[in-house]
C-alpha positions as CSV (number, residue, x, y, z in Angstrom):
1,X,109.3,126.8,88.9
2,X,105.7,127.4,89.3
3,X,103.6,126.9,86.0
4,X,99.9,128.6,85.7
5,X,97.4,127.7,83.0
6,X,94.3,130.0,82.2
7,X,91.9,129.4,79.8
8,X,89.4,132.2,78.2
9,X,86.7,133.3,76.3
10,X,84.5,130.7,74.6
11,X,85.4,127.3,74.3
12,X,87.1,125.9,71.1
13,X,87.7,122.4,69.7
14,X,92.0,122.7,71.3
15,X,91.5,123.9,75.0
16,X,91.7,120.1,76.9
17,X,94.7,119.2,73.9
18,X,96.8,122.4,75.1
19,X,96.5,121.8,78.5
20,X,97.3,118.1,78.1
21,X,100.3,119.0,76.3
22,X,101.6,121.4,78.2
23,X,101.4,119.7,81.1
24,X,103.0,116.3,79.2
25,X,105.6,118.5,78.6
26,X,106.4,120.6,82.0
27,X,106.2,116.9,84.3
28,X,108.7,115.1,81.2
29,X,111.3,118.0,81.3
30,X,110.8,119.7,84.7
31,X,110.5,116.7,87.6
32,X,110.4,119.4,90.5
33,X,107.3,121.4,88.7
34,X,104.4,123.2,90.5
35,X,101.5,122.9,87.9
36,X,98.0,125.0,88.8
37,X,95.1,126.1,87.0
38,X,92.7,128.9,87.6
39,X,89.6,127.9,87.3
40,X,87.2,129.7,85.0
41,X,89.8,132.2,83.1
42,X,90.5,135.7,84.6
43,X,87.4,135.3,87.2
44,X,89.4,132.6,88.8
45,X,92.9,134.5,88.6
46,X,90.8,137.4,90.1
47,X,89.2,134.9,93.2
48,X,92.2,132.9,93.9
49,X,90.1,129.6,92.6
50,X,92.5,127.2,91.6
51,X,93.0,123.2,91.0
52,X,96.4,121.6,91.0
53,X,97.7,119.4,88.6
54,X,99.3,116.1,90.4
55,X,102.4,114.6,89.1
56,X,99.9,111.7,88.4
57,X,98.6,113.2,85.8
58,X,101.4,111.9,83.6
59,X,99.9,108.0,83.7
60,X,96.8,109.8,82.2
61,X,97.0,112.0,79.5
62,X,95.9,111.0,76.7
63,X,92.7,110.1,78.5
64,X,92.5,114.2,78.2
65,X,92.5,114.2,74.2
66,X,89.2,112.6,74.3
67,X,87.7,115.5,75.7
68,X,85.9,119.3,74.7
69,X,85.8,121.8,76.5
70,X,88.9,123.1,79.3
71,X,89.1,121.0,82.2
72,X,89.5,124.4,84.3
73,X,86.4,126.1,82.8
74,X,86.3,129.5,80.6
75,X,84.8,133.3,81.4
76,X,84.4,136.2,79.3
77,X,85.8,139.1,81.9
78,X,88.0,142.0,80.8
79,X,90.3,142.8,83.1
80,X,90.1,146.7,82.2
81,X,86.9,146.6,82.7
82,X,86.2,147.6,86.2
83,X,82.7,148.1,86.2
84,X,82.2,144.9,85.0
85,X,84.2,143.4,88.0
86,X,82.8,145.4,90.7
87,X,79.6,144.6,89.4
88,X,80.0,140.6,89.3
89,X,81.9,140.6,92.7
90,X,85.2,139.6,91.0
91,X,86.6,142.7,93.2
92,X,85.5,145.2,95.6
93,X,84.6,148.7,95.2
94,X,88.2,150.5,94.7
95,X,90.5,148.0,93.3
96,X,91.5,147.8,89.8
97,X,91.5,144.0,88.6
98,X,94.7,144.7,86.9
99,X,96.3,144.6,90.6
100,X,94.1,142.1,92.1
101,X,95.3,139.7,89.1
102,X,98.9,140.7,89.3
103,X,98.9,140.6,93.3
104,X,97.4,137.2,93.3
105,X,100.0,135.5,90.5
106,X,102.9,136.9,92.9
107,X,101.0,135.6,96.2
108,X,101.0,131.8,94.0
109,X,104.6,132.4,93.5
110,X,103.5,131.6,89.4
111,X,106.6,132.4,87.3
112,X,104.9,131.2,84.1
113,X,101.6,131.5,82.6
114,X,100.1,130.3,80.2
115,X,97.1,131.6,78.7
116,X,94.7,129.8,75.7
117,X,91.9,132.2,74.3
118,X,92.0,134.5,71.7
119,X,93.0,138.0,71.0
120,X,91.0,139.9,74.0
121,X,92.5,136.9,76.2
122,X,96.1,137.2,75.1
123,X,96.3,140.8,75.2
124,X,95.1,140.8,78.9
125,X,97.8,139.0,79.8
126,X,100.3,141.3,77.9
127,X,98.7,143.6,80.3
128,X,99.2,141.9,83.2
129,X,102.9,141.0,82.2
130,X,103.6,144.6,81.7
131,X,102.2,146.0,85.0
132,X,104.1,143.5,86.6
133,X,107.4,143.9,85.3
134,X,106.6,147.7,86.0
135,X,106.2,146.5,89.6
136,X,109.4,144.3,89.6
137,X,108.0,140.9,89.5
138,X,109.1,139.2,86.7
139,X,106.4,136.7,85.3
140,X,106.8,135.1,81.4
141,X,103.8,134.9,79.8
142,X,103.2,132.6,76.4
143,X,99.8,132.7,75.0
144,X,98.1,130.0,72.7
145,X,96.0,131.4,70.1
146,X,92.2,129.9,70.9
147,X,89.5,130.6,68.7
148,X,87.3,129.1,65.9
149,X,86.8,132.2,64.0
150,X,90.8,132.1,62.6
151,X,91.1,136.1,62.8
152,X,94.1,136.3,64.9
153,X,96.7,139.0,63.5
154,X,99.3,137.6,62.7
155,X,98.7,134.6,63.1
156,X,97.8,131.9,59.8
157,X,95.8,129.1,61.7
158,X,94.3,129.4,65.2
159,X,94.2,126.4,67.0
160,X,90.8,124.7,67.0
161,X,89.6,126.2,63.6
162,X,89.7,123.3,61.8
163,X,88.0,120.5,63.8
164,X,85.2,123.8,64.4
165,X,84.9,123.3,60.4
166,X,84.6,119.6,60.3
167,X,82.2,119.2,62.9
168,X,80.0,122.2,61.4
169,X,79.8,120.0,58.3
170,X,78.8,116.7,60.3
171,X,76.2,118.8,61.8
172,X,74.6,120.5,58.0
173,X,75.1,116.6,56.7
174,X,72.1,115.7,59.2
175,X,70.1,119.1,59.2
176,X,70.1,119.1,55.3
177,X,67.9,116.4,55.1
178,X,64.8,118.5,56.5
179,X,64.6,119.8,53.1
180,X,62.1,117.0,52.5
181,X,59.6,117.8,55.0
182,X,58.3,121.0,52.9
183,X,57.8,122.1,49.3
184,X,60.1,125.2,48.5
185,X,61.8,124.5,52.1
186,X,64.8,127.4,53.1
187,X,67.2,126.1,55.2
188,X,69.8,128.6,56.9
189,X,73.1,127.2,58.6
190,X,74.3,130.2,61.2
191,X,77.9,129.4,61.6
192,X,80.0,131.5,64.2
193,X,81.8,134.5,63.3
194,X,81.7,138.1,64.5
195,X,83.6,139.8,62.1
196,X,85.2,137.0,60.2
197,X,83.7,134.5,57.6
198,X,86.7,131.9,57.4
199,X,84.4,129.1,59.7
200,X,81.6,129.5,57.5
201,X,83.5,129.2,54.4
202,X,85.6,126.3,55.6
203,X,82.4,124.7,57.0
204,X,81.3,124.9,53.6
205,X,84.4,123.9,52.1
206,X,84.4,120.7,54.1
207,X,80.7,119.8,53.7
208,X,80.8,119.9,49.9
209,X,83.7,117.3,50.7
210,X,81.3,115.5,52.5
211,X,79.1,115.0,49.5
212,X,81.4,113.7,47.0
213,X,81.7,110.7,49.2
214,X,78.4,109.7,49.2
215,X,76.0,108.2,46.1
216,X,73.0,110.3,45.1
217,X,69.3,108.9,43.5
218,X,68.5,111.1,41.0
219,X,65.4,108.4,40.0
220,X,63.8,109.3,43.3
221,X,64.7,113.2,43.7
222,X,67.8,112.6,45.6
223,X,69.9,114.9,43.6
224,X,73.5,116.4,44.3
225,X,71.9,119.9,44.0
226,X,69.1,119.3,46.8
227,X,72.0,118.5,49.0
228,X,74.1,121.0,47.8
229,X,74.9,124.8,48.9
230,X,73.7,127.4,47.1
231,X,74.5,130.3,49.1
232,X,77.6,131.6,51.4
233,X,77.4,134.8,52.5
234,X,79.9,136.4,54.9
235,X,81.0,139.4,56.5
236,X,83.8,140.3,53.9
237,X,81.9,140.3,51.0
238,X,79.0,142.5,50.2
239,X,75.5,141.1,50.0
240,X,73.7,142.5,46.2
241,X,70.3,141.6,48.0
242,X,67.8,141.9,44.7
243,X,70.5,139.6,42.6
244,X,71.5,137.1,45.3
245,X,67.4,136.6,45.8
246,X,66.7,136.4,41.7
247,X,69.4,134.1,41.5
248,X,67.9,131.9,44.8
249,X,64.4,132.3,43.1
250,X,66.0,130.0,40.7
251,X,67.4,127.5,42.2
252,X,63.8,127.3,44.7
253,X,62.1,126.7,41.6
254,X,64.6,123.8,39.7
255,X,65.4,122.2,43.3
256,X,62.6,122.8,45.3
257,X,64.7,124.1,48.4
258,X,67.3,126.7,48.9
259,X,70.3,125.9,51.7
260,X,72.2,128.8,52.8
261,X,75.6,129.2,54.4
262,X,75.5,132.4,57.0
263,X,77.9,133.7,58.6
264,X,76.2,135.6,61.8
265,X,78.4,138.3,61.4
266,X,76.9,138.7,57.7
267,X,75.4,142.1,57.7
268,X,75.9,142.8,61.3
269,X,75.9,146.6,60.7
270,X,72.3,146.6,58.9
271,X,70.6,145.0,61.4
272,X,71.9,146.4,64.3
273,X,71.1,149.9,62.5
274,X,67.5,148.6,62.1
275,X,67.2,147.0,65.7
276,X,68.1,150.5,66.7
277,X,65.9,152.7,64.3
278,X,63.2,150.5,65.9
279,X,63.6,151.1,69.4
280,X,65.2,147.7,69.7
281,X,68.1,147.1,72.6
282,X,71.9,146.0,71.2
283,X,73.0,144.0,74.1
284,X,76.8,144.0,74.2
285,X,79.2,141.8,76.5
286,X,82.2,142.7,79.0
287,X,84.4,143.4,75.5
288,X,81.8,145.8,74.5
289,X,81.2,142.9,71.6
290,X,77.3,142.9,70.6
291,X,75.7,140.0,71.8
292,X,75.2,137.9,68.3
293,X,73.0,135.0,70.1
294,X,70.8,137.8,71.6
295,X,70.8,140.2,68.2
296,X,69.9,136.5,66.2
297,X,71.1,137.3,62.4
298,X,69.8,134.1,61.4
299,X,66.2,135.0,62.3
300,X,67.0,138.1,60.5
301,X,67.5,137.0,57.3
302,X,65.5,134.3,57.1
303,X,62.1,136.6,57.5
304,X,63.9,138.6,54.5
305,X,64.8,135.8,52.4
306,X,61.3,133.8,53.3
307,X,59.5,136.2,51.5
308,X,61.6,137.0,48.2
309,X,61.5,133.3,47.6
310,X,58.4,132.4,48.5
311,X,59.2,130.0,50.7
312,X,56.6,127.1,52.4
313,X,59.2,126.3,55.4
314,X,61.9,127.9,56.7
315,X,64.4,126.5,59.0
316,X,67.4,128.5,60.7
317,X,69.5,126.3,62.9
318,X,73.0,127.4,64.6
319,X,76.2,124.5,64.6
320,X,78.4,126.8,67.1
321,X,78.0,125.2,70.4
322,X,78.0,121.8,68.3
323,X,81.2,122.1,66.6
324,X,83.3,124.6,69.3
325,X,83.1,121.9,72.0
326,X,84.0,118.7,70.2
327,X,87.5,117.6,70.8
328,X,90.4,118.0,68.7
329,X,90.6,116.0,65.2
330,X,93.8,114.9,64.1
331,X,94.9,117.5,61.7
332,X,94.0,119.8,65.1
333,X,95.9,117.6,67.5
334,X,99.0,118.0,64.8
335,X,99.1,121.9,65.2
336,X,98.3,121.9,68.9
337,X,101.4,119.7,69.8
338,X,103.7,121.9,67.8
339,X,102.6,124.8,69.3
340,X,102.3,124.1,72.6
341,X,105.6,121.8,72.4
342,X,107.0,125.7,71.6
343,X,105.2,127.2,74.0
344,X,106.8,125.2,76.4
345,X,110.9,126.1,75.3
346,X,109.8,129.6,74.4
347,X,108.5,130.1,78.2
348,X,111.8,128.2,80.0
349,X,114.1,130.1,77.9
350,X,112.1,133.1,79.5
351,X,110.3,134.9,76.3
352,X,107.1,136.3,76.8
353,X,104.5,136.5,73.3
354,X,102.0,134.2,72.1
355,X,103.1,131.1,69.6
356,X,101.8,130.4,66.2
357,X,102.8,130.6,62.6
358,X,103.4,134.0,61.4
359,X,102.0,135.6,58.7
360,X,104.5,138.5,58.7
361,X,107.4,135.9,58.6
362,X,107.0,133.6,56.1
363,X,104.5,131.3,58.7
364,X,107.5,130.5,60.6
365,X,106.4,128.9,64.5
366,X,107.2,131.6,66.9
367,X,106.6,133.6,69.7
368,X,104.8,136.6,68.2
369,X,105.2,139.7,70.7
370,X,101.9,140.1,72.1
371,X,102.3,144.0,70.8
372,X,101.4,142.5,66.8
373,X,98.2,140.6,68.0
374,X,94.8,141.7,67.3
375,X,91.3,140.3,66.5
376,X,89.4,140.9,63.9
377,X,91.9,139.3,60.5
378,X,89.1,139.2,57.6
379,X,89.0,135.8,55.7
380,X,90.8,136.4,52.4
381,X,88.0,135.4,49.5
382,X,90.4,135.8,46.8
383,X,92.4,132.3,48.2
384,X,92.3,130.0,45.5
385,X,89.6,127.3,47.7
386,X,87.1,129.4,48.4
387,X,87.0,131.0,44.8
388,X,87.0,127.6,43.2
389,X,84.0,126.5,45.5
390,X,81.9,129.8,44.6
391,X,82.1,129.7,41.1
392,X,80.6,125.9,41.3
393,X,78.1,126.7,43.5
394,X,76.5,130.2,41.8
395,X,76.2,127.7,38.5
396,X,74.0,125.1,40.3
397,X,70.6,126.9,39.0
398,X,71.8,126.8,35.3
């Protein structure tokens, strides 16, 4: 038995865990095992590039848990992109990278792989797994769902997610504070996101956590509502502009500073419309996903809301790369052992999908056929949390 591991897309707070515990796993239960990883997701797969995994491994794995990041490095590369392949030198003019990938696993003699990314990741190797049983080779696949964002269909919590949210609020706890270097500061905290606002509102959900554990001097100015959020705007929900600015006017006045929650996917449409109507380029990726660092929604809003509220300073700073390369917290390190512990008799036993709790079936662990995943699962503002935490913070001005 030959075992393949294949990280993808951008990093998250679970991709050194996985592979720690997968490999715990495959050297406990399988002595005679053949472990490999391609290095640097499908670009690897596509160039042969791997690392082995020694049996010695097993004196040192939890040195592993310490860790960000994948051991075996991460690319964005679409596999039915050809263009995209050619172009980079992944393959050569005339090949399809579908084959190259699929001829390469049968040259390693790989009978499992394992992938850890997200939706575009997983699905890719559905893609591969399919064109190879078409072809007579029969490789299991078992995906683990990667990605901060928590928009996996049908999937409830995506491995990662939640150590994303904690170190987001570690991050605003130490930014907030430049609210005293300005009168009538704005401070904007871009949290990651394309299409889903779940990271932003569990960011915000965990910093206002944060606060009730320390002890504020209201004698001095150092209030609870300095420190506070007074704004979360996400993707989901839509933005009223003139009343969300009236109500912000407020709070600039009584507080002296404003500090808002953005998702970057907030408004996405609008400004891509305007970038556009202005003669402005919309850089887009391998995926044909726009470019968010390049497009800058932080920037964005902060010129618009700068003005409405008349602000002295404004700050805009992103806690993406901080919080999607720490290593796995506990609560984390919890769900990535039962998953990957899954992964792991899901895969011997043969069965190809990617593992998670499932939405559709009462969140019962499986191994989800990779047919019912897709990206793109809005955050669900009606759960009780996030409700709770938006009526408290739209009263703060009053």
């Amino acid at each position: 038995m030959k075992i393949a591991f294949l990280t993808s897309g951008g990093i998250a707070p679970c991709l050194s865990a996985s592979i720690a515990r997968l490999t715990e796993n495959y050297l406990n239960q399988c002595p005679d095992v053949e472990i490999i990883g391609y290095l640097n997701g499908y670009k690897g797969l596509l160039l042969g590039n791997t690392i082995p995994f020694p049996s010695s491994l097993k004196d040192n794995i939890n040195a592993i848990y310490n860790f960000g990041g994948s051991p075996i490095g991460n690319s964005r590369v679409k596999l039915t992109n050809i263009e995209d392949c050619v172009n980079k030198g992944y393959i050569s003019e005339g090949e399809t990278p579908l084959e190259v990938a699929a001829n390469q696993l049968v040259k390693d003699e790989v009978t499992i792989l394992h992938t850890i990314g997200g939706d575009d990741t997983n699905t890719t190797a559905a893609d591969l797994s399919n064109y190879l049983r078409e072809n007579n080779y029969n490789l299991t696949v078992v995906g683990l769902p990667k990605t901060i964002d928590n928009d996996v269909f049908p999937i409830k919590q995506t491995l990662g997610a939640w150590t994303a949210a904690e170190q987001g609020a570690v991050f605003f706890e130490n930014i907030v504070n430049e609210n005293t270097t300005s009168d009538r500061q704005l401070i904007i905290h871009e949290v990651m996101g394309r299409h889903c606002g779940w990271l932003t509102a569990a960011t915000a959900h965990e910093y206002r956590k944060r606060l009730q554990n320390l002890q504020f001097v209201p004698e001095i100015g150092i209030t609870k509502e300095k420190w506070n959020i007074h704004s979360v705007l996400l993707p989901e929900e839509e933005i009223d502009f003139d009343k969300e600015c009236e109500r912000l006017n407020n709070v600039m006045n009584t507080h002296d500073c404003v500090n808002i929650f953005l998702c970057e996917g907030a408004g996405m449409n609008t400004i891509i419309s305007e970038t556009e109507k202005e003669g402005g380029e919309v850089l887009r990726d391998a995926f044909g996903h726009v470019r968010l660092d390049d497009l800058n929604p932080g920037q964005w809003f902060a010129k618009q809301f700068a003005k409405r509220l008349k602000a002295n300073k404004v700050l805009v700073q992103k806690s993406g790369y901080f919080s999607r390369s720490a290593k796995a917290n506990q609560k984390d390190l919890d769900l990535i052992f039962e998953v990957a512990d899954f992964a792991v008799e899901s895969a011997i036993t043969g069965i190809s999908g990617v593992v998670g709790w499932d939405e559709d079936n009462n969140n019962k662990l499986s191994c989800i056929d990779f047919k019912r995943i897709k990206g793109g699962k809005p955050f669900n503002t009606n759960s009780d949390w996030y409700k709770k935490m938006m009526q408290e913070i739209t009263q703060i001005e009053k």
